[in-house]
N, CA, C and O atoms as a GROMACS GRO file, in nm:
protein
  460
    1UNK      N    1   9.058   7.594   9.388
    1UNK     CA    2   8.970   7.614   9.276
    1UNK      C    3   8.973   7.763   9.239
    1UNK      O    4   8.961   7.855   9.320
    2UNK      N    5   8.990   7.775   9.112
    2UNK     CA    6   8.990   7.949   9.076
    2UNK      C    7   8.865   7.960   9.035
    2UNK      O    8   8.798   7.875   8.977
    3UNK      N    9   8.826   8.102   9.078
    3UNK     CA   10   8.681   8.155   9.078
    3UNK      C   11   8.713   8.294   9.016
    3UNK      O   12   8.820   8.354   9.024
    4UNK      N   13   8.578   8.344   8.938
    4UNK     CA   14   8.617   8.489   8.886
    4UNK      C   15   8.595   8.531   9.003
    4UNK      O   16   8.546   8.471   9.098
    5UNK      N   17   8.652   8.698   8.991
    5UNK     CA   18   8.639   8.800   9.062
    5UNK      C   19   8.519   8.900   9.065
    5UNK      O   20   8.487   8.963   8.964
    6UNK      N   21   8.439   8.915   9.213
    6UNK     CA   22   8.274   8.926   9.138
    6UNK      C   23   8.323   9.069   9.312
    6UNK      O   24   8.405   9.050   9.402
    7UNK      N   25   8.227   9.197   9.288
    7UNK     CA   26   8.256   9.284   9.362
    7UNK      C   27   8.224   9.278   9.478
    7UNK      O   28   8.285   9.354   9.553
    8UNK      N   29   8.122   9.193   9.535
    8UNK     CA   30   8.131   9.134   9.669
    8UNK      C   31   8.305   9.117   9.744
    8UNK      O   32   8.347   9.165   9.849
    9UNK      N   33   8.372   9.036   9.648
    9UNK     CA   34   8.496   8.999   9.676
    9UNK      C   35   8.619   9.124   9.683
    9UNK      O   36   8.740   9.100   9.678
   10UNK      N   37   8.558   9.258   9.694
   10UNK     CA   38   8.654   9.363   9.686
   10UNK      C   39   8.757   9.324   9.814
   10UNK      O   40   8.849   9.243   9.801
   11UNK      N   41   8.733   9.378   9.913
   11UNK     CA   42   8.833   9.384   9.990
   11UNK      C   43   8.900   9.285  10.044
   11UNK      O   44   8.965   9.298  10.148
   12UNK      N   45   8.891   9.197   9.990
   12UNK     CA   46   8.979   9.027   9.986
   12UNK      C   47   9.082   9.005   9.895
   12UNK      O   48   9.192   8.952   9.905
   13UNK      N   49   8.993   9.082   9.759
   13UNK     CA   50   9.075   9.091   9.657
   13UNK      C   51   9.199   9.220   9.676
   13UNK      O   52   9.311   9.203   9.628
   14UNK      N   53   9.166   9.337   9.744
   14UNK     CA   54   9.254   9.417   9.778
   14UNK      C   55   9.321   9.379   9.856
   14UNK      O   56   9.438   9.416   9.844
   15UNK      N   57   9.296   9.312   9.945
   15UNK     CA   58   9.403   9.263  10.026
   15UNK      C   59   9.503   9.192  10.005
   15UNK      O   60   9.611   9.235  10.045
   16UNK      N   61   9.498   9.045   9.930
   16UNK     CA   62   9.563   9.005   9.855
   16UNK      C   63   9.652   9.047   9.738
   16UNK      O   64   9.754   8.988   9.702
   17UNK      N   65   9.593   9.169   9.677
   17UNK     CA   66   9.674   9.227   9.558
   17UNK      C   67   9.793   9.245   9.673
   17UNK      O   68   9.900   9.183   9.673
   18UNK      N   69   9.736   9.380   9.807
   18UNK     CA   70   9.833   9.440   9.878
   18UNK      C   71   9.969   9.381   9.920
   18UNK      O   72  10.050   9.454   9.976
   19UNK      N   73   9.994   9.269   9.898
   19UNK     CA   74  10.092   9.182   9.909
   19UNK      C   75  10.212   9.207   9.755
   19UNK      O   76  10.335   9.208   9.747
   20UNK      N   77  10.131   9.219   9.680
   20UNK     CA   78  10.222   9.284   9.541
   20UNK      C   79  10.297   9.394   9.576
   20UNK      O   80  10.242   9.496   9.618
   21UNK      N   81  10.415   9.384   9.564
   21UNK     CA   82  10.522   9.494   9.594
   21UNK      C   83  10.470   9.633   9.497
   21UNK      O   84  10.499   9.748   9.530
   22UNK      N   85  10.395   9.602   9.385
   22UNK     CA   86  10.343   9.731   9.284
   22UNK      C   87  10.204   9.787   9.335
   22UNK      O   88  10.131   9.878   9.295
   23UNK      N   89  10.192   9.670   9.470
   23UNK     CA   90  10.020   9.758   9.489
   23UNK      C   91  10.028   9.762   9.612
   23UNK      O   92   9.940   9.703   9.674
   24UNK      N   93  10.134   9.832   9.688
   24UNK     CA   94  10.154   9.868   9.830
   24UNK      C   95  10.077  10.002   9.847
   24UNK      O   96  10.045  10.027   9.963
   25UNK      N   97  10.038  10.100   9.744
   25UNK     CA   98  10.005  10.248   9.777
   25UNK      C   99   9.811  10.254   9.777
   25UNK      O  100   9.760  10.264   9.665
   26UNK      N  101   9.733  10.248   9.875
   26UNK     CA  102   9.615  10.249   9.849
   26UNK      C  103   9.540  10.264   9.694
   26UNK      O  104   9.460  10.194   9.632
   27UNK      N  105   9.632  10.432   9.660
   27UNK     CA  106   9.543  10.481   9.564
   27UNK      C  107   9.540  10.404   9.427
   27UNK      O  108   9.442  10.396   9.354
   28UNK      N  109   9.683  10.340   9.402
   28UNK     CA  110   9.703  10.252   9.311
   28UNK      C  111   9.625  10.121   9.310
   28UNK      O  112   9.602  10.068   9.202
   29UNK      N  113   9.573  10.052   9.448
   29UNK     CA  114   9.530   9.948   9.469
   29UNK      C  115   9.383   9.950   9.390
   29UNK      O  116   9.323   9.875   9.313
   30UNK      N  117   9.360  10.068   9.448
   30UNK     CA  118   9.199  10.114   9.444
   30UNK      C  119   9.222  10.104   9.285
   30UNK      O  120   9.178  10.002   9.231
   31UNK      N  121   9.282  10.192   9.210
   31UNK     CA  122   9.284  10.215   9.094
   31UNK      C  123   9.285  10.092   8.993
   31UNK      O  124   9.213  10.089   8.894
   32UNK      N  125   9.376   9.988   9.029
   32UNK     CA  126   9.393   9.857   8.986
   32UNK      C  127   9.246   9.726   9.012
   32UNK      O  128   9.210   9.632   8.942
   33UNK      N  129   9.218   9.756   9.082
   33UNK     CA  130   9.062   9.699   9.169
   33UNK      C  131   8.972   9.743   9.032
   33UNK      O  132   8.906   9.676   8.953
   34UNK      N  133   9.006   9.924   9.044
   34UNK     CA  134   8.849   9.942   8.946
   34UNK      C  135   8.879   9.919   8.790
   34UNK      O  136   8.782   9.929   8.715
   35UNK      N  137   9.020   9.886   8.726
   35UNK     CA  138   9.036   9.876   8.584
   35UNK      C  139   8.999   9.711   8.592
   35UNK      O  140   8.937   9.669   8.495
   36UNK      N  141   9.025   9.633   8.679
   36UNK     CA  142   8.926   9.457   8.654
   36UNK      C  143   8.837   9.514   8.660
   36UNK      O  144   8.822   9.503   8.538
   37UNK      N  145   8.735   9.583   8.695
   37UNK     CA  146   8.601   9.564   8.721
   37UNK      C  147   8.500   9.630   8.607
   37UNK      O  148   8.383   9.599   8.584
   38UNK      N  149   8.606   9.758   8.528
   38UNK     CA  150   8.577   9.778   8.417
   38UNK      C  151   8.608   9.753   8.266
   38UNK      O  152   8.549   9.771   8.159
   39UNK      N  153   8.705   9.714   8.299
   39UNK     CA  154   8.777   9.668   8.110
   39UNK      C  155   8.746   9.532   8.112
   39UNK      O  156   8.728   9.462   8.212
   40UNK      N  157   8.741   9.496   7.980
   40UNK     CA  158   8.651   9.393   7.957
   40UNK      C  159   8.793   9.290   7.931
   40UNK      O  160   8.780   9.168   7.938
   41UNK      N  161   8.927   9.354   7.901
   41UNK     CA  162   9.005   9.314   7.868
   41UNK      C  163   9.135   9.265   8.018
   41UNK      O  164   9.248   9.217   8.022
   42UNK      N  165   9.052   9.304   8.099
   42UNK     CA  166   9.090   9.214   8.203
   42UNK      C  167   9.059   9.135   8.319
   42UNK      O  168   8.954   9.180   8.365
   43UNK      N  169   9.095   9.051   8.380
   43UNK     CA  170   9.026   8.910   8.485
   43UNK      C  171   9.085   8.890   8.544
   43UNK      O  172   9.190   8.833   8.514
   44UNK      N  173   9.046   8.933   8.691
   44UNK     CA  174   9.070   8.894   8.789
   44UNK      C  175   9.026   8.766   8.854
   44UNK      O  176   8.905   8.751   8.874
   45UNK      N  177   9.114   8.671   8.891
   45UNK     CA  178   9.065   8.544   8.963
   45UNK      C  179   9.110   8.491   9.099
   45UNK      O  180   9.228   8.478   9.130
   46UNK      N  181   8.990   8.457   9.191
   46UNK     CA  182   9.050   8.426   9.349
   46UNK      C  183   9.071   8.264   9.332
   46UNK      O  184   9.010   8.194   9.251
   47UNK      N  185   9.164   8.221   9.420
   47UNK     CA  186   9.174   8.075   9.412
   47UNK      C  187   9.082   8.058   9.587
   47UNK      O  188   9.120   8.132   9.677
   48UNK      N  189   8.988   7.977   9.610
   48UNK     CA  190   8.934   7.925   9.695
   48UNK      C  191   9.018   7.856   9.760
   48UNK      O  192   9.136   7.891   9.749
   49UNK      N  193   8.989   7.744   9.842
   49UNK     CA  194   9.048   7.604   9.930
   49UNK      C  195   8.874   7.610  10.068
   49UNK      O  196   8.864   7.686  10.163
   50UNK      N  197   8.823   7.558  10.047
   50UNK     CA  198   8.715   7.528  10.130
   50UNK      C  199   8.646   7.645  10.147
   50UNK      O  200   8.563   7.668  10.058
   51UNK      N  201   8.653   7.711  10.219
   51UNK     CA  202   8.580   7.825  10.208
   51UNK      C  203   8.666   7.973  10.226
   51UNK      O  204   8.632   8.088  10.256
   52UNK      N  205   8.752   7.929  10.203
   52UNK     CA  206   8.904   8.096  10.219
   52UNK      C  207   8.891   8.102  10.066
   52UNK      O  208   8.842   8.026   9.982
   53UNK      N  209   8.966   8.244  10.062
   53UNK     CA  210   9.004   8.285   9.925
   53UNK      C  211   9.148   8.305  10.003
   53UNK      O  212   9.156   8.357  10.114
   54UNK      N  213   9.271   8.249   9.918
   54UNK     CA  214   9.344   8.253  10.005
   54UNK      C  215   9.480   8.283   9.885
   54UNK      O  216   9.599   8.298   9.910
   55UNK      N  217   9.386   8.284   9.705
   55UNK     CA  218   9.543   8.389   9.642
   55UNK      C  219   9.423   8.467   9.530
   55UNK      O  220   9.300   8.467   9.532
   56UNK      N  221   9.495   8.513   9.463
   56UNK     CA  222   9.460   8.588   9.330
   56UNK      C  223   9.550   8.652   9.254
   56UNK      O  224   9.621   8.748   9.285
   57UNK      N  225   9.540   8.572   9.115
   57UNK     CA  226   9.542   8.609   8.990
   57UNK      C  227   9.495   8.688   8.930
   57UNK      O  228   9.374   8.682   8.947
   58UNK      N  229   9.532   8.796   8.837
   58UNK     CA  230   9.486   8.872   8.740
   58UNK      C  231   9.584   8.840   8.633
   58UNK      O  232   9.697   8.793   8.650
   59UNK      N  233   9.509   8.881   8.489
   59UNK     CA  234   9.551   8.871   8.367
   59UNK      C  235   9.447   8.988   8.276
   59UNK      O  236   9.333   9.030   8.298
   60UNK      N  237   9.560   9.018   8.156
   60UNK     CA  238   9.534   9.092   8.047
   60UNK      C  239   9.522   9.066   7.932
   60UNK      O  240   9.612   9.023   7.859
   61UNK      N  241   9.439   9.084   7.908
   61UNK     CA  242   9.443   9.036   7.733
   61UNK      C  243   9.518   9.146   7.617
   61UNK      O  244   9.495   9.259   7.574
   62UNK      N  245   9.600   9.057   7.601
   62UNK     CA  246   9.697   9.136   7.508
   62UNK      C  247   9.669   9.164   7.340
   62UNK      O  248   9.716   9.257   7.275
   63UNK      N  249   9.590   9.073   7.300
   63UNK     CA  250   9.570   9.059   7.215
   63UNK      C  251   9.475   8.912   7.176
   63UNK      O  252   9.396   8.861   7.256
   64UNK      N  253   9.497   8.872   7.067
   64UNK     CA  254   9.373   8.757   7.018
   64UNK      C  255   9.488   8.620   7.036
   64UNK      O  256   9.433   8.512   7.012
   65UNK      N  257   9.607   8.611   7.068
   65UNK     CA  258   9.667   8.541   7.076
   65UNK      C  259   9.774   8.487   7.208
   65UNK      O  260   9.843   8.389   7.237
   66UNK      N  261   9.735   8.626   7.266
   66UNK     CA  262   9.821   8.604   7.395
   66UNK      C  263   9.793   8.667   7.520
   66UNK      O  264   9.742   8.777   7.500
   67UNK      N  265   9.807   8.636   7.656
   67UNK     CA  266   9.751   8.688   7.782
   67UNK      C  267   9.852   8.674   7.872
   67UNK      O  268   9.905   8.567   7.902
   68UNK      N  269   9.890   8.828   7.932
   68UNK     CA  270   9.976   8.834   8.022
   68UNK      C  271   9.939   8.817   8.148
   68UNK      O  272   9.831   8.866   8.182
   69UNK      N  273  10.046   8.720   8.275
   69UNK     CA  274   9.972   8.724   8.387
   69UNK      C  275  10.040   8.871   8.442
   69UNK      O  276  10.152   8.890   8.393
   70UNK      N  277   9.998   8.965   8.522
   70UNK     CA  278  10.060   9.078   8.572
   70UNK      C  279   9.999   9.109   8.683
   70UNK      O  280   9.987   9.229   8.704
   71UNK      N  281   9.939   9.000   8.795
   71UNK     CA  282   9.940   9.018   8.902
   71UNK      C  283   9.892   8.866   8.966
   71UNK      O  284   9.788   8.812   8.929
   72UNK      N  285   9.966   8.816   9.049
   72UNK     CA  286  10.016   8.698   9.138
   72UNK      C  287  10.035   8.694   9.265
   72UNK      O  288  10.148   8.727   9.299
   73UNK      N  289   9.939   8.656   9.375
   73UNK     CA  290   9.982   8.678   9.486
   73UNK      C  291   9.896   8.552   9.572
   73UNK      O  292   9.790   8.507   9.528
   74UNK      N  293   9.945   8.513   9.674
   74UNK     CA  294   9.921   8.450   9.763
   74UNK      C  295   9.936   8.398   9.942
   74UNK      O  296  10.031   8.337   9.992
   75UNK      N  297   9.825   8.440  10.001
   75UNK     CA  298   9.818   8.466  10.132
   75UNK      C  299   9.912   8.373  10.200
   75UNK      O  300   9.907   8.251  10.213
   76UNK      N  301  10.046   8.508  10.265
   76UNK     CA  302  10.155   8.448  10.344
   76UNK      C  303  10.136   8.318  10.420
   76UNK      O  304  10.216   8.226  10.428
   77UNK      N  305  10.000   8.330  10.481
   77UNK     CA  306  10.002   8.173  10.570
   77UNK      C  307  10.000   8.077  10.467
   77UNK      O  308  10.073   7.987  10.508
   78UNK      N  309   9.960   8.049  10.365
   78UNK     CA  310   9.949   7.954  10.282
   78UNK      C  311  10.034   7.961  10.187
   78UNK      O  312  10.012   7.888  10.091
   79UNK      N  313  10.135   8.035  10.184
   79UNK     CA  314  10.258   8.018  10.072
   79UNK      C  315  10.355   7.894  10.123
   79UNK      O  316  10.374   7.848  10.235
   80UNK      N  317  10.424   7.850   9.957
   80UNK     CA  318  10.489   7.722   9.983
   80UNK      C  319  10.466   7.580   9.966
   80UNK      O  320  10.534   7.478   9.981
   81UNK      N  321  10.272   7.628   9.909
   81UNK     CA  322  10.217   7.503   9.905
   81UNK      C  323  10.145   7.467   9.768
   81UNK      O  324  10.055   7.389   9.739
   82UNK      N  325  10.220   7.556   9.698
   82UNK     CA  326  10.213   7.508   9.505
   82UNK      C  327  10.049   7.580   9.485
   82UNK      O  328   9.969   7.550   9.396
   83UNK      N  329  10.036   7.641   9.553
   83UNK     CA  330   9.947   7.726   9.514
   83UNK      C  331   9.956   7.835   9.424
   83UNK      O  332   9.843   7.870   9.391
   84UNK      N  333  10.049   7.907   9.368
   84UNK     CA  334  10.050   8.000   9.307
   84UNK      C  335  10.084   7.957   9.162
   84UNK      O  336  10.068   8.022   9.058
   85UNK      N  337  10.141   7.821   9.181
   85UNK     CA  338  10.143   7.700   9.075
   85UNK      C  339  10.077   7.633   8.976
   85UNK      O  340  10.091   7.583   8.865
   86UNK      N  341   9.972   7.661   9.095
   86UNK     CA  342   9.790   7.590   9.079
   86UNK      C  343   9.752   7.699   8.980
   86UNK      O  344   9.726   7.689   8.860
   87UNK      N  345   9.757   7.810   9.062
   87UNK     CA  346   9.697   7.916   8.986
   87UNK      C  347   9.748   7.967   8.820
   87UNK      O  348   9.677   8.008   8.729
   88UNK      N  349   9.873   7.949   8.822
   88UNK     CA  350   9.905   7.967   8.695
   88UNK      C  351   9.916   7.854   8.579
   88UNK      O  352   9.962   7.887   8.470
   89UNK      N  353   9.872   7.716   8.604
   89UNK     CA  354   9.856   7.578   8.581
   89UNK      C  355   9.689   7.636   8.531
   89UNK      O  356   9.665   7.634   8.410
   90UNK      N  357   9.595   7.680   8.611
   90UNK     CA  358   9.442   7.656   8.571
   90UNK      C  359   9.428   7.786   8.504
   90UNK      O  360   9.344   7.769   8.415
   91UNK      N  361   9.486   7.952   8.505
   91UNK     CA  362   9.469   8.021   8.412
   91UNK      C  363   9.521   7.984   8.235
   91UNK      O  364   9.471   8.025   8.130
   92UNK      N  365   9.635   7.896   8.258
   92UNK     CA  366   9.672   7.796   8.128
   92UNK      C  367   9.601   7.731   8.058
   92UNK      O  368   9.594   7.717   7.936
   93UNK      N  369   9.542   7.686   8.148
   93UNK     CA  370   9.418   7.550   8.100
   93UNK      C  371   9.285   7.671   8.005
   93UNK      O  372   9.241   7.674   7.890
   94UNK      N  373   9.258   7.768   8.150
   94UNK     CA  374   9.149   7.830   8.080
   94UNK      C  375   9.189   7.942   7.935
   94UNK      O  376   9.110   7.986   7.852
   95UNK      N  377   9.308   7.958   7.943
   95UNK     CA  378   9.346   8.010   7.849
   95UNK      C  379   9.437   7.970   7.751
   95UNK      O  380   9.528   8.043   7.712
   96UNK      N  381   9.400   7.775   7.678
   96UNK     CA  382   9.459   7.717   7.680
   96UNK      C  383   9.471   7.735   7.487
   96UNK      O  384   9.540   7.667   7.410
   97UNK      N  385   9.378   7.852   7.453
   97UNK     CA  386   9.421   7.848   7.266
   97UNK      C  387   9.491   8.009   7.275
   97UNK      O  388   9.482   8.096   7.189
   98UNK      N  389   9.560   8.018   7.399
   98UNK     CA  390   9.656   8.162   7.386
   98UNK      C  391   9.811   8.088   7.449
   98UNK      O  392   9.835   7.984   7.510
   99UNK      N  393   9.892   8.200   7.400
   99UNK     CA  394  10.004   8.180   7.472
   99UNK      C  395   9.992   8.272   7.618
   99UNK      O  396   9.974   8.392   7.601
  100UNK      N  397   9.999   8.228   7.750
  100UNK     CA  398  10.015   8.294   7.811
  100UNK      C  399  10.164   8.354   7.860
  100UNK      O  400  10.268   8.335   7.797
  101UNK      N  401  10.158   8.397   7.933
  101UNK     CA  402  10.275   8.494   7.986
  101UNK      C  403  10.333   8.609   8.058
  101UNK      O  404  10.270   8.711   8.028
  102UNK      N  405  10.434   8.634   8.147
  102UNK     CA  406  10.418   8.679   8.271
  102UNK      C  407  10.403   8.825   8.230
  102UNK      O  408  10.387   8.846   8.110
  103UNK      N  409  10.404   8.939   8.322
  103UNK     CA  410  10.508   9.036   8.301
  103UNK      C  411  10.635   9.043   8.409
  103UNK      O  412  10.673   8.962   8.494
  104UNK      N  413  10.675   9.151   8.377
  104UNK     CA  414  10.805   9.167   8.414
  104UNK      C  415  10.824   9.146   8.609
  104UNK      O  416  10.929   9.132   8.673
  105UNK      N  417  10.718   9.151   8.646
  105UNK     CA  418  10.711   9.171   8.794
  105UNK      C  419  10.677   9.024   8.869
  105UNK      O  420  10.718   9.000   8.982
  106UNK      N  421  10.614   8.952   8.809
  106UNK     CA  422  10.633   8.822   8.812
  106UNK      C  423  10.713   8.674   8.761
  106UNK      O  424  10.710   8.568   8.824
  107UNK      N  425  10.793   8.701   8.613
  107UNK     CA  426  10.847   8.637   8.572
  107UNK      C  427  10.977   8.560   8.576
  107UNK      O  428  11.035   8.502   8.484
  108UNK      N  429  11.021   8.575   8.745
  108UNK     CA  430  11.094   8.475   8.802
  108UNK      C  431  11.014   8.398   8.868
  108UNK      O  432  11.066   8.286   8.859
  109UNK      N  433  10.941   8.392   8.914
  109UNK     CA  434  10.797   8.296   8.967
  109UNK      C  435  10.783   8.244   8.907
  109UNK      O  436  10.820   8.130   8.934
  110UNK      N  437  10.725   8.262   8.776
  110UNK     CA  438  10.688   8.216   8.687
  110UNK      C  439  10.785   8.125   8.597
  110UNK      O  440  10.736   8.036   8.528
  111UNK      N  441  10.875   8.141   8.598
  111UNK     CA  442  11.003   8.028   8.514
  111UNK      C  443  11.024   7.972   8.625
  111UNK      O  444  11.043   7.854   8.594
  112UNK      N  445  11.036   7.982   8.762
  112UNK     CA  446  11.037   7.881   8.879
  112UNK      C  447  10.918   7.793   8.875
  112UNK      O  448  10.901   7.677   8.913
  113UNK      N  449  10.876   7.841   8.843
  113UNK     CA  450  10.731   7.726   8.810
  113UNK      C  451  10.743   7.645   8.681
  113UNK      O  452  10.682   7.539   8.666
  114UNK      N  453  10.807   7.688   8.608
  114UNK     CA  454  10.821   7.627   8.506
  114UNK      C  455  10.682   7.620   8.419
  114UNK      O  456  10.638   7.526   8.352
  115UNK      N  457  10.616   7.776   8.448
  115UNK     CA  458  10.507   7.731   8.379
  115UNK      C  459  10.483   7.735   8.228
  115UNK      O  460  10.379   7.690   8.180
   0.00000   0.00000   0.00000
């Protein structure tokens, strides 16, 4: 189940970004953490499974017509299991009168998914 990203959820959510090959450097992490938490123009989302948060999504709003996903990740023990699938399947749905779409750092995932 995808859930927004609420600041309780910081260092879960950092952790998980930390798996992004673009958010290996603390200061960047930190930095990326505080632009969801302030621009209105972007959303961060954890996917649950019982009581784990166990991936997260972020997206940008590009405009009035389209939303890039530009950050995708999901906790190594649980990769493999169409979870990151899920996740880009229910940001679709919720963002279902835009075109969505990857960026560049995800978008072999993302055509492997065929999303």
């Amino acid at each position: 189940m995808l859930i927004r990203y609420k600041r309780n959820y910081e260092k879960i959510a950092m952790g998980l970004l930390s798996f992004m090959p673009t958010e290996k450097d603390l200061k960047k992490l930190q930095q990326t953490i505080k632009e969801y938490e302030q621009n209105d123009g972007w959303q961060l989302y954890l996917w649950k499974e019982e009581d784990d948060l166990i991936g997260i999504i972020g997206v940008t709003n590009l405009n009035d017509q389209m939303i890039e996903v530009q950050h995708l990740s999901v906790n190594p023990s649980h990769r493999h299991q169409g979870i990151g699938k899920a996740m880009l399947q229910e940001v679709k749905r919720l963002y279902a009168d835009k075109e969505v779409r990857p960026n560049e750092h995800i978008s072999s995932f993302f055509d492997k998914c065929d999303a």
